[in-house]
C-alpha positions as CSV (number, residue, x, y, z in Angstrom):
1,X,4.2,-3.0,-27.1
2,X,3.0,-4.8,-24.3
3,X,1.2,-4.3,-21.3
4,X,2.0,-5.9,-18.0
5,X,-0.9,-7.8,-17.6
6,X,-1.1,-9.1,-21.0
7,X,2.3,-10.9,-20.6
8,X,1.9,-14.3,-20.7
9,X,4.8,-17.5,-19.9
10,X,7.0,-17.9,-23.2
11,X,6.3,-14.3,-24.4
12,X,9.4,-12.5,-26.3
13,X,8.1,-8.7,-25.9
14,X,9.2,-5.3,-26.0
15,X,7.6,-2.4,-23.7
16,X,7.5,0.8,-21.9
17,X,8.0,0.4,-17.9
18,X,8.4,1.9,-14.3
19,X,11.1,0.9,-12.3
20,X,9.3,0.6,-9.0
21,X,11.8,-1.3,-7.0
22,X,15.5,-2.0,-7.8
23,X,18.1,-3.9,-6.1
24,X,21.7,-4.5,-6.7
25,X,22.6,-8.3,-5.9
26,X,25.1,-10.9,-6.5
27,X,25.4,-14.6,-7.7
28,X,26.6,-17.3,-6.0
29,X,28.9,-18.1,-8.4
30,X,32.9,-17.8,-8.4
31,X,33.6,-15.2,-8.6
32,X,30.4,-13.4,-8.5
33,X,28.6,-11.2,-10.7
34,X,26.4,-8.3,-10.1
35,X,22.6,-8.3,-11.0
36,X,20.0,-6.4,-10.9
37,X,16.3,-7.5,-9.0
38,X,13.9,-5.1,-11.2
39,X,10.0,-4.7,-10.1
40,X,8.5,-3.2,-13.6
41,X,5.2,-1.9,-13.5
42,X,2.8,-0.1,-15.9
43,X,-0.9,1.1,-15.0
44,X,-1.9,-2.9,-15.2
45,X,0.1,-4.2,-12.7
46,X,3.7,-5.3,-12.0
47,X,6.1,-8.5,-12.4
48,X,9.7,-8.6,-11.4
49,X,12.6,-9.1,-13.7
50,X,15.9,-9.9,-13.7
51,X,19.1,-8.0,-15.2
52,X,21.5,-10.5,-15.4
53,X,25.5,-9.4,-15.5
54,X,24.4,-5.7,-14.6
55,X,27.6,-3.5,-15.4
56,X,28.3,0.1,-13.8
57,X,26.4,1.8,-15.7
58,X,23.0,-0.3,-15.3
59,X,23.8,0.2,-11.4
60,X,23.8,4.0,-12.2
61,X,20.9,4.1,-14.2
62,X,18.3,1.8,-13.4
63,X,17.0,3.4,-10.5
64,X,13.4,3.7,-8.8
65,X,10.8,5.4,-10.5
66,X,13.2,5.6,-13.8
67,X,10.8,4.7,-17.0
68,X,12.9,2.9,-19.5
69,X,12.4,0.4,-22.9
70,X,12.2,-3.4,-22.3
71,X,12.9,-6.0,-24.5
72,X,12.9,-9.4,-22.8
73,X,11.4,-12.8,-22.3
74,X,8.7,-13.8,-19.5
75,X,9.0,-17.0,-18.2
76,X,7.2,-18.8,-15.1
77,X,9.2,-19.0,-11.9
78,X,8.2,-21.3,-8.8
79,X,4.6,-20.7,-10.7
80,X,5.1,-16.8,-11.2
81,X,6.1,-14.8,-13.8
82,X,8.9,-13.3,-14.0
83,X,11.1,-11.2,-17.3
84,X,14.1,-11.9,-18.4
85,X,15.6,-8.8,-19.6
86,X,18.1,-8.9,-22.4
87,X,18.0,-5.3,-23.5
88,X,17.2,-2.0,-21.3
89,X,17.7,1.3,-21.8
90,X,16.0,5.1,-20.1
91,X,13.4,6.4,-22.2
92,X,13.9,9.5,-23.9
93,X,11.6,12.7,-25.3
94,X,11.1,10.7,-29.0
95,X,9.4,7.7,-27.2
96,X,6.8,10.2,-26.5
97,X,5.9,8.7,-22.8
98,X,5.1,10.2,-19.8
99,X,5.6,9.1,-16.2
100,X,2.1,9.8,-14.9
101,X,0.9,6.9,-18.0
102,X,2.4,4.3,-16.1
103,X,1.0,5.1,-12.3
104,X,-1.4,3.2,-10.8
105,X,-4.0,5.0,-8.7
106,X,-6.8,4.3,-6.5
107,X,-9.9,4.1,-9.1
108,X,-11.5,7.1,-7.0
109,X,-10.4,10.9,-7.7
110,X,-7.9,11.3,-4.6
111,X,-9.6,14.7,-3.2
112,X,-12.8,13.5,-3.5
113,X,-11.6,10.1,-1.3
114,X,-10.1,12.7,1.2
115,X,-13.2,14.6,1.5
116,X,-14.8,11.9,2.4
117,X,-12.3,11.5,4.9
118,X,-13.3,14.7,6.2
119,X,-16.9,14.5,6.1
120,X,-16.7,11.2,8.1
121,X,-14.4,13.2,11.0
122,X,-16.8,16.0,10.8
123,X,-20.2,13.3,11.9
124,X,-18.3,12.2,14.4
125,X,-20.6,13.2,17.8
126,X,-17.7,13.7,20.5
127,X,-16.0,16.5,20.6
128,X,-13.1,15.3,21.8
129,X,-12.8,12.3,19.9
130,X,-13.3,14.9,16.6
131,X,-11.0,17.5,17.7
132,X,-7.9,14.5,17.9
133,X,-9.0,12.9,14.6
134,X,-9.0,16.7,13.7
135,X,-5.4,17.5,15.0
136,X,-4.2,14.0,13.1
137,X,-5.5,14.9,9.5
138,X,-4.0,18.5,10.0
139,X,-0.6,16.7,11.0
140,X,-0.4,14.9,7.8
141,X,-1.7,17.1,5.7
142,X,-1.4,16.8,2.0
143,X,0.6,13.9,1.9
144,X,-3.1,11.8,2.6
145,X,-4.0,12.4,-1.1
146,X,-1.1,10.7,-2.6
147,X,0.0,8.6,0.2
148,X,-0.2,4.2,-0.6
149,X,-1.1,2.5,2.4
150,X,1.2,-0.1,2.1
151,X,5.2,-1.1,-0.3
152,X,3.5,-4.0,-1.3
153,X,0.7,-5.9,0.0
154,X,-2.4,-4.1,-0.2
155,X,-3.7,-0.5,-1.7
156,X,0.1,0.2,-2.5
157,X,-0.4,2.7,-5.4
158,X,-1.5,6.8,-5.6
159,X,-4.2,7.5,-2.9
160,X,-3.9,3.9,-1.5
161,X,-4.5,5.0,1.3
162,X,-7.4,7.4,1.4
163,X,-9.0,4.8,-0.7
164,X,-8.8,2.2,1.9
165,X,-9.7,4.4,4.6
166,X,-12.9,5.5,2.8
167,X,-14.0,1.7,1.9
168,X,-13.4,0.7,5.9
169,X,-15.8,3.5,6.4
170,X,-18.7,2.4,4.3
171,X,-17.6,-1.3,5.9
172,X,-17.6,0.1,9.7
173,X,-21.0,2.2,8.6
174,X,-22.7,-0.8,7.7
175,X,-21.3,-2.6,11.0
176,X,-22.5,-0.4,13.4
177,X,-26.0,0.2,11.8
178,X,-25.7,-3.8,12.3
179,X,-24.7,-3.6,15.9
180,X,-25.5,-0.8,17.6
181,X,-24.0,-1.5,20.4
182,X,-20.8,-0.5,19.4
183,X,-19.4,3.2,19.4
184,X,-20.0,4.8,16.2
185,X,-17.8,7.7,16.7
186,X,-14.9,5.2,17.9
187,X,-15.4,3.0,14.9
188,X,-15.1,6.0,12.6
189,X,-12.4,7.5,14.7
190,X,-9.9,4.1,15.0
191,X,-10.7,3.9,10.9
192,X,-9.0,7.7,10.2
193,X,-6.3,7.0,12.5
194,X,-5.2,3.3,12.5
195,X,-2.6,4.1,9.3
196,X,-2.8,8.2,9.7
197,X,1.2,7.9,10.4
198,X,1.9,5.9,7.2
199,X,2.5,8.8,5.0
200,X,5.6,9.5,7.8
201,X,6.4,5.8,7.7
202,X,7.7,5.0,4.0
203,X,9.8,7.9,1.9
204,X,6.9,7.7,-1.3
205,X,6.6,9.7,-4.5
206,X,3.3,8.9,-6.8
207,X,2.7,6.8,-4.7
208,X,5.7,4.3,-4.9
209,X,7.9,3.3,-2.2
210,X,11.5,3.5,-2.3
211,X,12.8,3.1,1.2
212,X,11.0,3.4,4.7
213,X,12.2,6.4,6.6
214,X,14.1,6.5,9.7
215,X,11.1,6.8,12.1
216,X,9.3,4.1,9.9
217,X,12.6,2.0,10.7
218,X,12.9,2.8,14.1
219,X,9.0,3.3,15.4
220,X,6.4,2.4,12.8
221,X,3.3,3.3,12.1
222,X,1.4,2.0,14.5
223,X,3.4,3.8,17.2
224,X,3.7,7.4,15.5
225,X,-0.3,7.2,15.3
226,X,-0.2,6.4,19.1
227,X,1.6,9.2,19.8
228,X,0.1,11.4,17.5
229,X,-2.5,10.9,19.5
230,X,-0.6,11.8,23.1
231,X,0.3,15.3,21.3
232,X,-3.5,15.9,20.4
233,X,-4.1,15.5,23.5
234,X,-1.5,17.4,24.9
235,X,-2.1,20.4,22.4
236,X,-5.9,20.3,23.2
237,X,-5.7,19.9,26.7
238,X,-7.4,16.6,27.3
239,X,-6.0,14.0,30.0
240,X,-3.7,11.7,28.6
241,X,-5.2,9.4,31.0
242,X,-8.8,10.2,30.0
243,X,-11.4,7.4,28.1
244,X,-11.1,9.3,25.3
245,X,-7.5,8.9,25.2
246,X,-6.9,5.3,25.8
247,X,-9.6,4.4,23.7
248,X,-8.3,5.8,20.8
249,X,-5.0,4.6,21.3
250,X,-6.3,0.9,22.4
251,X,-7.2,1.2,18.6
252,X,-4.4,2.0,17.3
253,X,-2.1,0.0,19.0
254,X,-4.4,-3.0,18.6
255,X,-5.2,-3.2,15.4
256,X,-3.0,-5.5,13.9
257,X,-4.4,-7.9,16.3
258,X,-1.0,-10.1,17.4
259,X,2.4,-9.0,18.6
260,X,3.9,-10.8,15.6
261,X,2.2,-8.4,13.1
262,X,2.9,-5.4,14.6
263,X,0.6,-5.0,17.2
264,X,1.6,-4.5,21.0
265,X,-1.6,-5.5,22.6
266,X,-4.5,-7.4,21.4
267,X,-7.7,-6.0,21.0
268,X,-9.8,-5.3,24.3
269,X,-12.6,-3.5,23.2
270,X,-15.5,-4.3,21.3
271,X,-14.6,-1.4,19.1
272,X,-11.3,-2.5,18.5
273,X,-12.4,-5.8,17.3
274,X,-14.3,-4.1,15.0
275,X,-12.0,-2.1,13.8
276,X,-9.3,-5.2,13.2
277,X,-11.8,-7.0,11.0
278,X,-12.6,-4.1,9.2
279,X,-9.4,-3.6,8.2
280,X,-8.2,-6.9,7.5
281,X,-11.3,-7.9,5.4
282,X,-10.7,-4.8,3.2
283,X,-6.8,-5.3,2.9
284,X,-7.3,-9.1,2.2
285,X,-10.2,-8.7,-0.3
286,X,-7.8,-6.0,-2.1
287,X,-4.9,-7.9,-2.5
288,X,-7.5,-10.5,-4.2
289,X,-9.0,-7.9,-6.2
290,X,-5.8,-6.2,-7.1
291,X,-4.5,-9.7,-8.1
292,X,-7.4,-10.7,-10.5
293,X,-7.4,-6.9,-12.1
294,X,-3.6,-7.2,-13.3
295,X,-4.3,-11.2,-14.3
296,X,-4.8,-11.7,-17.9
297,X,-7.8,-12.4,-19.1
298,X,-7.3,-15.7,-21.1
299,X,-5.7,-16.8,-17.2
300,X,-8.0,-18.7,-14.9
301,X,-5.7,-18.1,-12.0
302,X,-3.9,-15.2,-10.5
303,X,0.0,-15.5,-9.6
304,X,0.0,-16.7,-5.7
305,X,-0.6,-13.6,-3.6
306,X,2.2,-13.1,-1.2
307,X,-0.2,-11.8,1.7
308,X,-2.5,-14.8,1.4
309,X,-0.6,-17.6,2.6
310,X,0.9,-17.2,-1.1
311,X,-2.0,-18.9,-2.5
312,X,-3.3,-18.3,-5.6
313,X,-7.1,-17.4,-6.7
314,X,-9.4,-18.8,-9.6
315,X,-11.6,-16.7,-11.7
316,X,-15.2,-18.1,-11.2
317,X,-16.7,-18.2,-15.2
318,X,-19.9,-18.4,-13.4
């Protein structure tokens, strides 16, 4: 049996695997034929496969998060891998798996990445700035210790998200003991709440993303935060209009930096370019990191990374 990363171009394998993604499409042929885009993963890492001639019954059972028996043949694809698969079928109770075996999770215990959390809202000096960062956690609750923070690109596995909030922290830490100009407490503040609506954003479970939900669709995360923020305020009787206020949601709203990523305004505020950086250094450097962990080790180069220009990255022997 093999394991994700360990597949190499030309192997002829056999293995246990997590659906993650599945999609239904056709070929451009006459007529067409149904098949199947697969995205198997294990606790190494993922590739994407392809079920070619899919019948009725694949369509039916090869379904996100199903675990299921592999044989097939990985080949390189426009310099990726990519499977083959010529014989699938669900796991059963004799093949002696579990589903939790093949989860990736953040490499830190998820409620000690959400205390953490907590500890950095409780330092925060402002009351009101604590008391909305307060309101926020409350609001998404439990979902913060399972929730990825992203389908795809970056930290998109169990506690994906608490994990990068906690490593922006020790980042934004660092910055402000570098610049002390900047606002500590809004640093620590815009870091809790630039992705606190992500968990309401994608539909998740164990930290894989099957679909984005209707306000996901429809508003996104980085306007739920914002307004998460207007009913703080609201419920503890702060001005909308206040510093406070438009500070925090300056931060959120800006924090994808450009209107073509997301981001309605453009940061404005020292703390906001902060905050920006922050968060794109520790995204970026993941993806990198994420990319050279599920690489083989007899590789010298990951697969391109999608969120990096699609480049791919060399492993220094140095």
């Amino acid at each position: 049996m093999k394991s994700i990363k360990e597949l190499s171009d030309g192997d002829d394998f056999v293995g246990f695997y997590l659906i993650k993604e599945s999609e239904i499409k056709q070929t451009n042929t006459t007529p067409p034929k149904d098949f199947m885009n697969l995205t198997l993963s294990d606790a190494s890492g993922q590739v994407h496969a392809k079920l070619w001639d899919a019948s009725e019954t694949d369509k039916e059972h090869f379904k996100v998060l199903t675990l299921v028996k592999v044989q097939g043949i990985a080949q390189l694809y426009r310099d990726k891998l990519q499977v083959k698969v010529n014989r699938i079928r669900k796991t059963t109770e004799a093949d002696g798996v579990s589903l939790t075996d093949f989860v990736r999770a953040a490499p830190i215990e998820p409620n000690a990445l959400v205390e953490k959390i907590y500890q950095a809202k409780d330092s925060i000096g402002d009351e009101s700035i604590r008391a909305v960062v307060d309101y926020c956690l409350a609001k998404v609750g439990g979902k913060l210790v399972h929730a990825p923070a992203a389908k795809s690109h970056h930290h998109a596995y169990y506690a994906g998200l608490a994990y990068h909030i906690v490593r922006m922290l020790e980042v934004g830490a660092f910055i402000c003991g570098q610049r002390p100009f900047l606002n500590a407490d809004l640093v620590k503040a815009g870091i809790i709440l630039h992705d606190i609506a992500k968990p309401e954003e994608m539909v998740s479970e164990l930290g894989i993303v099957s679909d984005y939900s209707n306000a996901g669709k429809l508003i996104g995360h980085i306007s739920l935060s914002s307004l998460w923020i207007t009913e703080a305020a609201l419920h503890l009787g702060i001005a909308s209009d206040s510093e406070c206020i438009l500070a925090l949601q300056h931060l959120v709203l800006s924090h994808h930096n450009l209107g073509e990523w997301g981001s309605p305004v453009q940061p404005q505020l020292a703390e906001a370019v902060a905050l920006h950086y922050i968060d794109s250094l520790d995204a970026k450097l993941q993806m990198i990191e994420d990319a050279l962990d599920t690489t083989a080790s007899h590789e010298d180069w990951t697969a391109p990374v999608r969120g990096l220009e699609n480049k791919a990255f060399y492993r220094t022997k140095i």
